[in-house]
Short mmCIF file of the C-alpha atoms (twelve columns), coordinates in Angstrom:
data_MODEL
# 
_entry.id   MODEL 
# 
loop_
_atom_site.group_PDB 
_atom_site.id 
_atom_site.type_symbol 
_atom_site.label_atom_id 
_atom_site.label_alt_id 
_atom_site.label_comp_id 
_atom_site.label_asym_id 
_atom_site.label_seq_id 
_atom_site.Cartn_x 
_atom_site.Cartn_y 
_atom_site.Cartn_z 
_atom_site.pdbx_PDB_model_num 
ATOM 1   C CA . UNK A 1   -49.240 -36.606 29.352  1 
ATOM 2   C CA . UNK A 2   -45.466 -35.895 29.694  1 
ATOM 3   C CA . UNK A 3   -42.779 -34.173 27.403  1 
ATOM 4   C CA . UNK A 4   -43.052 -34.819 23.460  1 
ATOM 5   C CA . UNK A 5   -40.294 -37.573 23.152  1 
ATOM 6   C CA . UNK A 6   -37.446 -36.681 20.971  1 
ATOM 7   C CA . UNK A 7   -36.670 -37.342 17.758  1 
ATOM 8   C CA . UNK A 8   -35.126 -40.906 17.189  1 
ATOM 9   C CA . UNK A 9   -31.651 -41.213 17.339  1 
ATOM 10  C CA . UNK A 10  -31.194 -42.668 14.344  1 
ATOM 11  C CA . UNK A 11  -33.410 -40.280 12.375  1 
ATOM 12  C CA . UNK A 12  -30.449 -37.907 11.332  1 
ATOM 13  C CA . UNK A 13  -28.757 -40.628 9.958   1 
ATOM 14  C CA . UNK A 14  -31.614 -41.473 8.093   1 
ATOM 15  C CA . UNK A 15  -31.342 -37.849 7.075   1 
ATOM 16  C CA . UNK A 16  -28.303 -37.796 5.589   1 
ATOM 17  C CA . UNK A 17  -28.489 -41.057 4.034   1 
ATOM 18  C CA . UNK A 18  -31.443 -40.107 1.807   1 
ATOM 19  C CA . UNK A 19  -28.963 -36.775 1.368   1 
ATOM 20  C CA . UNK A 20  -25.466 -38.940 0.108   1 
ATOM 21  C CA . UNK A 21  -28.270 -40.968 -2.217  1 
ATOM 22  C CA . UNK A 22  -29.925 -38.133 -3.962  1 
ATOM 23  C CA . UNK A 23  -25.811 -36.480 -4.481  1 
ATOM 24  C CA . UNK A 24  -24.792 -39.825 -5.824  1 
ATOM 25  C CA . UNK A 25  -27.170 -39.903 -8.316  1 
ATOM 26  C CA . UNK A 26  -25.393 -36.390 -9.926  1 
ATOM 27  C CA . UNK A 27  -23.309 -36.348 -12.815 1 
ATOM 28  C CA . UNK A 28  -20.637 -35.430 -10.510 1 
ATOM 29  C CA . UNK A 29  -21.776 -38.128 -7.650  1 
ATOM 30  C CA . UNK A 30  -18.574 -38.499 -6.225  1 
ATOM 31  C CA . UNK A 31  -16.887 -35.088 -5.925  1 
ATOM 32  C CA . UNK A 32  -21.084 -33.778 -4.389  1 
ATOM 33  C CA . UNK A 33  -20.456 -36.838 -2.161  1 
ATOM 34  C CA . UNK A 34  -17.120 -36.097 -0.799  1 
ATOM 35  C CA . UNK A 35  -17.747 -32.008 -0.653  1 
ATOM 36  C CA . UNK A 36  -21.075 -33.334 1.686   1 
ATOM 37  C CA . UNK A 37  -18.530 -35.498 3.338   1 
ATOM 38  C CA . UNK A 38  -15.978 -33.009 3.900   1 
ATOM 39  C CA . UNK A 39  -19.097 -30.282 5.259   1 
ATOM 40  C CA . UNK A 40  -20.690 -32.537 7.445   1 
ATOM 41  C CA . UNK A 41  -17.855 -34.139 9.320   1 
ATOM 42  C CA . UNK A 42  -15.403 -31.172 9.371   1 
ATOM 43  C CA . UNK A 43  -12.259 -33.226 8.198   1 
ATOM 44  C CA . UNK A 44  -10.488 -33.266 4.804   1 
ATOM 45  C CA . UNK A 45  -11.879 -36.341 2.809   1 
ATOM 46  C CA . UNK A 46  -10.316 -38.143 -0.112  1 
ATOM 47  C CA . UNK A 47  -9.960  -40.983 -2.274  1 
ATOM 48  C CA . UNK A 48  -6.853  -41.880 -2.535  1 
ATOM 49  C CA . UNK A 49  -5.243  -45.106 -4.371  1 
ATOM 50  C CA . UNK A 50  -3.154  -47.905 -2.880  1 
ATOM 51  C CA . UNK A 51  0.073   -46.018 -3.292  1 
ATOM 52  C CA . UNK A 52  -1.664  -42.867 -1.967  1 
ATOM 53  C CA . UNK A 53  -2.538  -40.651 -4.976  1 
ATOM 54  C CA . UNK A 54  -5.425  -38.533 -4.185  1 
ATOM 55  C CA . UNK A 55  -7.709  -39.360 -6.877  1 
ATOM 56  C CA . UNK A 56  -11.112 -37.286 -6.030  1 
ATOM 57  C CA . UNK A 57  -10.899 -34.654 -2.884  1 
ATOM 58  C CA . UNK A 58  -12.545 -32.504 -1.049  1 
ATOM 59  C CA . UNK A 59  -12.163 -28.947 -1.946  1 
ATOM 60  C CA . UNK A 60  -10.255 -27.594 1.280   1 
ATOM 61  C CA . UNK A 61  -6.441  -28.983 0.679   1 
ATOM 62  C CA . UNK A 62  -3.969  -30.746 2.616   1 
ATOM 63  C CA . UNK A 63  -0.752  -30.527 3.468   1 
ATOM 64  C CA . UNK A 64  1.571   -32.885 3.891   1 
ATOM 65  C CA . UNK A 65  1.341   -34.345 7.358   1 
ATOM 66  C CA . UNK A 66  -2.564  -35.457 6.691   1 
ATOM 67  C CA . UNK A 67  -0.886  -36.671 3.629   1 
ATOM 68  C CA . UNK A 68  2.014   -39.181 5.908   1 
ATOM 69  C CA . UNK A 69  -0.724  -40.156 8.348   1 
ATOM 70  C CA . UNK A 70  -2.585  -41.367 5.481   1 
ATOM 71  C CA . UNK A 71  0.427   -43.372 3.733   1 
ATOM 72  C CA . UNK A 72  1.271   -44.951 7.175   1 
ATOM 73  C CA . UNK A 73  -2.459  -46.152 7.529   1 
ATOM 74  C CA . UNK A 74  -2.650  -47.624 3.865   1 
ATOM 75  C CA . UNK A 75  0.678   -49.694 4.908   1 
ATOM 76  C CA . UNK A 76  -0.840  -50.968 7.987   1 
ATOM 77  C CA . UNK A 77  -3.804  -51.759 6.091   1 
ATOM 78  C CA . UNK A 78  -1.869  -53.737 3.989   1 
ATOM 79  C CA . UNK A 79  0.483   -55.836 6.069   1 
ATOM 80  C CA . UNK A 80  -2.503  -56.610 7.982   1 
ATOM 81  C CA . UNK A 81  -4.749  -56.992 5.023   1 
ATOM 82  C CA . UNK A 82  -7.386  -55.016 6.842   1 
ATOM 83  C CA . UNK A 83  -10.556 -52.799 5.039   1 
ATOM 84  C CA . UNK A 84  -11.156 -50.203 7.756   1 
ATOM 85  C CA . UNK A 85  -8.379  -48.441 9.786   1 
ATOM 86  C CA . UNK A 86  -8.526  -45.959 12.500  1 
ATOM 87  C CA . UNK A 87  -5.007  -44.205 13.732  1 
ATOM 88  C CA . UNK A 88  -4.946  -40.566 15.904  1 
ATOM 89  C CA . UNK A 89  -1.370  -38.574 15.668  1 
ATOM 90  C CA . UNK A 90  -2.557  -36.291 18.128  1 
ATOM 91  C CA . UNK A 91  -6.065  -35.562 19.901  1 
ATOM 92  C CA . UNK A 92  -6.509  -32.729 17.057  1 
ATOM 93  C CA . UNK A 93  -5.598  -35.041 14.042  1 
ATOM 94  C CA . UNK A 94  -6.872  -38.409 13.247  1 
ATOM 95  C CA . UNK A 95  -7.314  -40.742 10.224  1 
ATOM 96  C CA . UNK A 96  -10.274 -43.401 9.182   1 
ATOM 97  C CA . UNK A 97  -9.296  -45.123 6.053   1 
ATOM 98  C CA . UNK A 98  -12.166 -47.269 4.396   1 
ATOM 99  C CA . UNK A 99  -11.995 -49.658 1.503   1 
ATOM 100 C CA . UNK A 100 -14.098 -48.417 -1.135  1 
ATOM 101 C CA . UNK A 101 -16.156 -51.259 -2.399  1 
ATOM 102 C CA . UNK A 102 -15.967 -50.932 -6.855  1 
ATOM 103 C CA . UNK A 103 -18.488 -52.640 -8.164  1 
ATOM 104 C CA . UNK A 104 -16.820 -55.736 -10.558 1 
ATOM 105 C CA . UNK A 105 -13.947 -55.459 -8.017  1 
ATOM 106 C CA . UNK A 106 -13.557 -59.326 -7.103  1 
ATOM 107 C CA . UNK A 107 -10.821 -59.294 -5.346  1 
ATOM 108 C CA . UNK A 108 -12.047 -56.949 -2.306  1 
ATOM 109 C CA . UNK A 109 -8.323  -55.976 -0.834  1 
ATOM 110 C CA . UNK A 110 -6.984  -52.823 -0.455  1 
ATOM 111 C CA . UNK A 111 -4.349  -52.886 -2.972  1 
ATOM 112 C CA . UNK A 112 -6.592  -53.150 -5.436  1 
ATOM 113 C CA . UNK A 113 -8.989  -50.231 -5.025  1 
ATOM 114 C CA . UNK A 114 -9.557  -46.740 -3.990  1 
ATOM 115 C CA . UNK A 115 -10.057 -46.075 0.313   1 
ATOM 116 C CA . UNK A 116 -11.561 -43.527 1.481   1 
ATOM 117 C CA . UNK A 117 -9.477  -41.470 3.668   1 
ATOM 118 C CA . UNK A 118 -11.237 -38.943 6.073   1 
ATOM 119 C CA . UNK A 119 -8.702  -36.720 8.711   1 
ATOM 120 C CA . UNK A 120 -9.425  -34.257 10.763  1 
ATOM 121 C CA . UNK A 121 -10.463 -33.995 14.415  1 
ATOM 122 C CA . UNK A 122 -12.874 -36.537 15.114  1 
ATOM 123 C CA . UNK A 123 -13.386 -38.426 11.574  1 
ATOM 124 C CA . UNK A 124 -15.729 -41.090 12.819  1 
ATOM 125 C CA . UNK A 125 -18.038 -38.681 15.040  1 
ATOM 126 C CA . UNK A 126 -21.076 -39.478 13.155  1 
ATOM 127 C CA . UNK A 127 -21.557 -43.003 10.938  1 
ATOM 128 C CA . UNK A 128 -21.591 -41.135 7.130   1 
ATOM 129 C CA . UNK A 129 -18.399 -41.929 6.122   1 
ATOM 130 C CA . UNK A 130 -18.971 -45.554 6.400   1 
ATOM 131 C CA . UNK A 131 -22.397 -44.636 5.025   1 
ATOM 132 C CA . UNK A 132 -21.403 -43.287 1.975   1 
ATOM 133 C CA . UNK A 133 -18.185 -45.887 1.275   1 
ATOM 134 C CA . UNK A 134 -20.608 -47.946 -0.532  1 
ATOM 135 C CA . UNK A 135 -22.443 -44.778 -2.381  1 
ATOM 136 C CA . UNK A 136 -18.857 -43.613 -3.722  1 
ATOM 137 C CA . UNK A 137 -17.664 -47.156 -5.110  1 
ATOM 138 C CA . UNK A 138 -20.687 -47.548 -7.099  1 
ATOM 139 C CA . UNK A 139 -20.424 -43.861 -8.003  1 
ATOM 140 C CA . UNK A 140 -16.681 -44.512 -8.803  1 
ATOM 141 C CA . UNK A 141 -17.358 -48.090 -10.570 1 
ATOM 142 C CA . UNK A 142 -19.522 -45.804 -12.761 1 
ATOM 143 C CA . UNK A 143 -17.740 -43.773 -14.226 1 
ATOM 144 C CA . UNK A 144 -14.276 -42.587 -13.368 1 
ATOM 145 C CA . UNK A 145 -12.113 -39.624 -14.880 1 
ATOM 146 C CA . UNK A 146 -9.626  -39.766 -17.297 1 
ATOM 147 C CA . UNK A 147 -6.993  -37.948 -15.106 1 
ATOM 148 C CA . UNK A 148 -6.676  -34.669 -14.168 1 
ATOM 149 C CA . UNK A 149 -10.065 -32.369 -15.536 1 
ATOM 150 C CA . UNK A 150 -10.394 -35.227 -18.102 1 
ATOM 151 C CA . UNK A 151 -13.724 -36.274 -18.820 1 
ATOM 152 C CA . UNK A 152 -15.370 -39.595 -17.265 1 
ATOM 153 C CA . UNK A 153 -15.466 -43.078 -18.741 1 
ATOM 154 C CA . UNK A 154 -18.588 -43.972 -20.241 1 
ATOM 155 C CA . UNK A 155 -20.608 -46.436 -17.754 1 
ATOM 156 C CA . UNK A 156 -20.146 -50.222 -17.124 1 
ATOM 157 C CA . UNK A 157 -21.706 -52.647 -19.918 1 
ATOM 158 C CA . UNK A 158 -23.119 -55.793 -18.878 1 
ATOM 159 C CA . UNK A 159 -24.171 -58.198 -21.918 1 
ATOM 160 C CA . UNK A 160 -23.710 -55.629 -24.357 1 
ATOM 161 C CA . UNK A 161 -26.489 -52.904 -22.478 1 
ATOM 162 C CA . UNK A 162 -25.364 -50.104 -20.596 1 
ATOM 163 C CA . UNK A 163 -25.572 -50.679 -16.843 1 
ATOM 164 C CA . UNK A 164 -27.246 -47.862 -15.395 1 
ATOM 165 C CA . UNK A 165 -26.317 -47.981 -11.702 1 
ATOM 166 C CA . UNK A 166 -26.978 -44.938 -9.974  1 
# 
């Protein structure tokens, strides 16, 4: 009858989709996503701001160069008005920078939102960081922190009812 065939390509994704869902829907939704991030694709993840503030990381740090290749893609971005960017410094280090999609956020440009910067060695080798991008704006648009260790922002109201979104 032939060899069993093997499991579906896609069925990993699938996998880790139903993962990022069931860590968004934590308290701490963003920093679970981004340590699951950080695990899965071996590369230092972050949300950073337009300027380039890290505003939620991964736990491993980052020095300084990650830190330049990350401000030089959020200018490209920019001047080109783009929402995804890919750039490689070297075959060892490169950068995927995704606009992070905040729910309420009409204006959908970069400048105005969080991106979610993953570098490392190959930061696009499997499709969850453009999987979760969507996970961690609603996560984000949900409650954010009120800087550093400060405690998160009670969620969105819509007509006067909480908006429960995750």
């Amino acid at each position: 009858m032939g060899e069993p065939s093997a499991p579906f390509p896609d069925s990993r994704r699938a996998a880790n989709i139903l993962t990022m869902h069931r860590l968004a829907r934590k308290a701490d939704g963003v920093q679970a996503l981004l340590r699951w991030l950080a695990r899965r694709t071996g590369c230092w993840v972050g949300l950073v701001d337009p300027a380039g503030g890290i505003q939620a990381a991964s736990p491993q740090g980052c020095d300084s160069d990650v830190m330049k290749l990350v401000a030089d893609g959020l200018c490209v971005m920019r001047e080109r008005g783009l929402r995804a960017f890919v750039a490689g410094e070297s075959p060892d280090c490169s950068v995927a920078l995704l606009a992070v999609g905040i729910p309420g956020d009409r204006s959908g440009t970069v400048p105005s939102g969080l991106v979610l910067a993953v570098v490392g060695s190959d930061p696009l080798g499997t499709a969850a960081p453009a999987d979760a991008e969507p996970l961690l704006g609603v996560c984000w648009g949900r409650g954010k922190p009120n800087g550093p260790g400060g405690a998160w922002r009670s969620p969105t109201r819509v007509d006067g009812r909480p908006c429960c979104i995750c």
